[in-house]
Phi, psi and omega in degrees: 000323207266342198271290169341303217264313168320306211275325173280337165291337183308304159307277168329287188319316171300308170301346189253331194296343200276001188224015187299349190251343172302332185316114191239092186330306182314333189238068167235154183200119181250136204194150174215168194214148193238120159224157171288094160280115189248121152320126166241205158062223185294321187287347154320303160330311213266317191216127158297176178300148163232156203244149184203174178249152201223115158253142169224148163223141228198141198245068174325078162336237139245223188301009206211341196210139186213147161234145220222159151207140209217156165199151194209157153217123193234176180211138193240111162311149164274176177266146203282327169227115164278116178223119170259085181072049168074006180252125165298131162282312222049218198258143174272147174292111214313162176236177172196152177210147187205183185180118168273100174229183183220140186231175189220152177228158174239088194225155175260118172322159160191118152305091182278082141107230214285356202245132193269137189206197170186152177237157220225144144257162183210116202261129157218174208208096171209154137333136172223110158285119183248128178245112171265133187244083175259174165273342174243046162234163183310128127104017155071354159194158192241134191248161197200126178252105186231152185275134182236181163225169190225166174200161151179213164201206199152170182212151179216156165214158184315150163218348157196170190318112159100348188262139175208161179241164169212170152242161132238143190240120168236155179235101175281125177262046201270131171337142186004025190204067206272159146186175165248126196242143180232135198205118158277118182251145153231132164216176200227121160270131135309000000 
């Protein structure tokens, strides 16, 4: 892990010292996203989907390489009886996560019939709060803060001048608390 979070800084440092004088409002792009957050693993057992908002904003290096900063927040219901290998739990205490991070994009230019668009792989690296709202931690829920990473990919294309829509599908990785995000992106070039 410790190798990965070096190898991502590398990146991102290079991209930003090698174009730091360069700085061009047009390949600035501010944007939010409605996404499916799905629990996977244990907490998949535990909670359901959740539907939350993704704001980003994000810095075209050049034609290939773009970096980011982002924040998202869900809020998670439990299964109503948790029954694991036939043994009942009963109802689990709602959740919640939200995360403030910085990402990398990797992307190829690509045309959809008349319309300019690319498709992207995406790397990211942030803090994650995770909130269990039981009743029997101090003050009815206990937040815990662990570092995850996303990977995943997408595509967006123009739908009218500086506007473009997207999908991206991410997979977040946090310490007992993973999930898979499916994400309808709109975002706006200056």
């Amino acid at each position: 892990m410790k190798n990965v979070i070096i190898a991502i800084a590398i990146v991102f440092g290079l991209g930003v010292t090698a174009n730091a004088a360069k700085f061009d409002i047009k390949n600035l792009e501010v944007g939010m996203g409605l996404a499916d957050s799905i629990p996977v693993g244990d907490a998949g057992d535990t909670y359901d989907s959740a539907l939350g908002f993704d704001f980003h904003a994000d810095y075209q290096f050049t034609d290939q390489l773009a970096a980011g900063i982002e924040t998202a927040f869900f809020s998670y219901s439990s299964d109503e009886n948790l029954v694991i290998s036939g043994v009942s739990y009963g109802k689990q205490p709602d959740a919640a996560t939200s995360y403030y991070g910085v990402y990398g994009k990797y992307i190829k230019p690509m045309d959809f019939g008349s319309r300019q668009g690319k498709v992207y792989g995406i790397v990211g690296l942030a803090p994650y709060s995770v909130v269990d709202f039981s009743d029997n931690t101090v003050g009815g829920y206990a937040d815990i803060i662990k570092i995850g990473m996303s990977f995943g990919a997408g595509a967006s294309m123009e739908v009218m001048p500086q506007w473009n829509v997207g999908l991206e599908l991410r997979c977040h990785l946090v310490s007992g608390f993973s999930t898979f995000a499916p994400m309808l992106k709109v975002g706006y070039h200056f």
